[in-house]
C-alpha positions in Angstrom: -85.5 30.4 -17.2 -86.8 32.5 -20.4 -84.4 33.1 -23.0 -84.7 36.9 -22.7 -83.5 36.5 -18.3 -80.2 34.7 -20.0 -79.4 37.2 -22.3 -79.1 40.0 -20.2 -77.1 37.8 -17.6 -74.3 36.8 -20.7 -74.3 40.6 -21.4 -73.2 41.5 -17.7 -70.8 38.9 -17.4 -69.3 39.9 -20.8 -67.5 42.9 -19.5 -66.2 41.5 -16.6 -64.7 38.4 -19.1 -63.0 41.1 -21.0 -61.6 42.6 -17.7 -59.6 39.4 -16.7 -59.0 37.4 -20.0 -55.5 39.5 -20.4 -54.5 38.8 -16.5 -55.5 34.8 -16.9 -53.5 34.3 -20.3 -50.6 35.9 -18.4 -50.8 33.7 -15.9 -51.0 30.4 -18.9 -48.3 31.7 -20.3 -45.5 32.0 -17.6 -47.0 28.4 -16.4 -47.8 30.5 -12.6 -44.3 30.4 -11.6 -44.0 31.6 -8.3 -41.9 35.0 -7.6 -39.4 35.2 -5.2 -41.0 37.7 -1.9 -40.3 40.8 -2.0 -39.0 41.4 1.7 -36.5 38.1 1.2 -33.2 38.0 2.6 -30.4 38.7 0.1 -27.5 39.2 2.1 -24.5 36.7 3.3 -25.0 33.8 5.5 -23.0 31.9 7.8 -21.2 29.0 6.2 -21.0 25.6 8.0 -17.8 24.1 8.8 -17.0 20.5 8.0 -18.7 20.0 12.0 -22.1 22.0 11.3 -20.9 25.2 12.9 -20.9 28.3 11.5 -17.8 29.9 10.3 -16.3 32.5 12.4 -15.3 36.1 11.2 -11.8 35.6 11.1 -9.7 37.8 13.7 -8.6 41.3 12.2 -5.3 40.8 10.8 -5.4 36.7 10.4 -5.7 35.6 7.0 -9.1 33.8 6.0 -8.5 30.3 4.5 -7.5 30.3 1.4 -10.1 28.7 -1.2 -9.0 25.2 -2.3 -9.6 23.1 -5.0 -9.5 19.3 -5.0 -9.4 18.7 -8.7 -5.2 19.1 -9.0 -2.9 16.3 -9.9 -0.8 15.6 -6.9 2.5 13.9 -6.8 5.3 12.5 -4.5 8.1 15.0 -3.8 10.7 13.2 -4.7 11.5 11.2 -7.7 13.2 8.3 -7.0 12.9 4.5 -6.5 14.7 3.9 -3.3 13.0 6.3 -0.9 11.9 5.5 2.9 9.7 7.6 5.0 8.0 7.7 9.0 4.7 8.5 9.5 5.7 10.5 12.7 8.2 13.2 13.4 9.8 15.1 16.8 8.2 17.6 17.8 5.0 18.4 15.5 3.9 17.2 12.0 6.1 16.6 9.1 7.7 13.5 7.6 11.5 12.9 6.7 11.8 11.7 3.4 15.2 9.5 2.9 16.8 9.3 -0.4 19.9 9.3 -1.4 21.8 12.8 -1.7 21.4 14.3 -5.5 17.8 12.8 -5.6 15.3 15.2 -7.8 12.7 17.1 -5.7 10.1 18.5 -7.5 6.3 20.4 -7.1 3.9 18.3 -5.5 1.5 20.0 -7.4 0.9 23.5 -9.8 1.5 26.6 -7.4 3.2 29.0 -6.9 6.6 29.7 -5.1 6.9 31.1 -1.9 10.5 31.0 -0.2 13.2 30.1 -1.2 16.8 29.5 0.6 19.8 29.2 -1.1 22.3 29.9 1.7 22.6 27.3 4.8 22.8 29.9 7.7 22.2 27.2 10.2 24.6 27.2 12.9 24.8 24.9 16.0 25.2 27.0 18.6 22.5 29.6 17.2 19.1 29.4 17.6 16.8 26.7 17.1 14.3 27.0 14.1 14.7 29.6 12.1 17.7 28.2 9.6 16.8 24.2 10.6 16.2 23.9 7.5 19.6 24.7 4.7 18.6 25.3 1.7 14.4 25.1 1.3 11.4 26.0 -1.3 8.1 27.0 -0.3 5.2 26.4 -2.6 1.9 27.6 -2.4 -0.4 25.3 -4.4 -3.3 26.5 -6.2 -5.4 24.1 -3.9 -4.5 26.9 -1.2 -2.0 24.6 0.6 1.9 25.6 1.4 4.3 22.4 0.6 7.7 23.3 2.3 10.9 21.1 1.7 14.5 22.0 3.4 18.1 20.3 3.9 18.5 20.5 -0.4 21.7 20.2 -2.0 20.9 22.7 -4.5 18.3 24.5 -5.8 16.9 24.2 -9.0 18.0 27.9 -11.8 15.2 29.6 -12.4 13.3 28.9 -8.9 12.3 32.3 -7.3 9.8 33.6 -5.6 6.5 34.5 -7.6 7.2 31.5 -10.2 5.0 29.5 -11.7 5.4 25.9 -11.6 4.0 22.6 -12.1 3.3 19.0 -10.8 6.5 17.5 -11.2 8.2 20.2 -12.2 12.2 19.9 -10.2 12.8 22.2 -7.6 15.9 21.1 -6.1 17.5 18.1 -5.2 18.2 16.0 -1.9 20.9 16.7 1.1 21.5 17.2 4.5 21.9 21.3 5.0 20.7 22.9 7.6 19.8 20.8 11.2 19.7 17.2 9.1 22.1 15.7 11.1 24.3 14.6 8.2 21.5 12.6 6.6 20.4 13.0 3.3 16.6 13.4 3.4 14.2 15.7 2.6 12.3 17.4 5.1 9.1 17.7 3.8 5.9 19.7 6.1 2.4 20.9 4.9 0.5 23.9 6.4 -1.1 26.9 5.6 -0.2 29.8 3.9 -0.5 32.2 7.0 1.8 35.2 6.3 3.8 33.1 3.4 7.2 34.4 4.8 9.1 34.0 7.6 6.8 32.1 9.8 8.9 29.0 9.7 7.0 27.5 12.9 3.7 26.8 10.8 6.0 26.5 7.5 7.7 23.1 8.4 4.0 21.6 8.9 1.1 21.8 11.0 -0.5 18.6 9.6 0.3 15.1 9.1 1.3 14.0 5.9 2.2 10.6 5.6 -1.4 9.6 4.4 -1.0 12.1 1.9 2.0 10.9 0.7 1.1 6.7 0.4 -1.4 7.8 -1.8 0.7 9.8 -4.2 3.5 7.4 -3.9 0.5 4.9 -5.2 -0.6 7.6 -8.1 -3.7 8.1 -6.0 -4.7 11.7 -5.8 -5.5 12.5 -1.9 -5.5 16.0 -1.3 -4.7 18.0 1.9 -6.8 21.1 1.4 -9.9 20.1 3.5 -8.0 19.7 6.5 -5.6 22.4 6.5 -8.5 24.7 5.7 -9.7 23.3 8.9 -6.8 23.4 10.6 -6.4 27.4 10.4 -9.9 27.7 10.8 -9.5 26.1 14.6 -5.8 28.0 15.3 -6.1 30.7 13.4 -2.0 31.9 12.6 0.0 31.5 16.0 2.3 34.3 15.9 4.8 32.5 17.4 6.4 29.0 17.9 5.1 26.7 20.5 8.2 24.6 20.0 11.6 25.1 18.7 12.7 21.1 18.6 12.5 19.2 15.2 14.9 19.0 12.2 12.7 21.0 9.1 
């Protein structure tokens, strides 16, 4: 090929080089990352439950489960050396906690408090359920879970409704008031935070918690939050007791 055919194809290509040069350093320059599609879904998804399945919309009026968080220091609810405890209980889950009467009985973990009842309006030939429990503290926990413990002697000055308080931190001590048959224990019951007030079925417990409580007895850190979230997540808040038997 003659030297004058190559000229004048370097001269047409030329232009075209100048065309595209800007377009190929852009495309050095940000490495060719990829860009997201433009017609790409950005709205909410399903998440999966601990079996795979997707979450339900919760029923209008029933209260979603509450975020939890598995990082909080967890301790045993009461503080004392000689204390003895079943891992079953009549009538639905809870544990009694026995300890002598007078026994410190503090926040299982940092929360927030709930209920409280300083007045034992339990009466024999009343109803069953509603007063079982004496005197009682509610706590919500910051991990989203409600700790509930009833038959105190006393409750602790200063614990109200809407305070803040930590692991460890005394709420009241051990008795038998309420339905405790004249034992000093403490009732103690783990659920969900469903209305917060006055739904003393699903206060007094809806899951087990003696697993819960070897491991803080140990200073191990088990938390409940996983399974109470789905606990409501399969029942929901029952509006009303399926039971009235039990102690708490």
């Amino acid at each position: 090929m003659g030297s004058r055919s190559i000229g004048r194809r370097a001269r047409s290509v030329y232009p075209v080089l100048l065309f595209l040069g800007p377009a190929l350093l852009a495309g050095c320059a940000t490495g060719d990352r990829p860009t997201a599609p433009t017609n790409a879904w950005s709205g909410p998804r399903a998440t999966a439950t601990p079996s795979g399945n997707a979450t339900p919309t919760p029923t209008p009026g029933t209260p979603s489960p509450s975020p939890t968080r598995t990082d909080l220091r967890h301790v045993f609810p009461v503080r004392a050396d000689n204390v003895a405890y079943h891992p079953t209980h009549a009538g639905y889950p809870g544990t009694d906690i026995f300890a002598d009467c007078g026994e410190p009985v503090v926040a299982v973990t940092d929360g927030r408090i709930l209920e409280v009842s300083r007045v034992d309006r339990f009466d024999k030939q009343g109803p069953l359920g509603p007063y079982n429990g004496g005197l009682s503290v509610s706590l919500l926990g910051d991990d989203g879970v409600r700790y509930y413990g009833s038959h105190l002697s006393a409750i602790a000055t200063g614990i109200n409704p809407g305070v803040r308080v930590r692991a460890g931190q005394q709420l009241g001590r051990v008795g038998h008031t309420g339905n405790a048959n004249n034992v000093c224990h403490l009732h103690f019951g783990i659920s969900p935070a469903c209305t917060g007030h006055n739904d003393w079925w699903i206060r007094r417990g809806e899951i087990w918690p003696a697993r819960y409580l070897d491991s803080w007895r140990r200073g191990g850190n088990r938390a409940p939050a996983t399974e109470v979230v789905a606990w409501q997540r399969k029942h929901g808040c029952p509006k009303a007791p399926t039971t009235t038997s039990g102690a708490g």
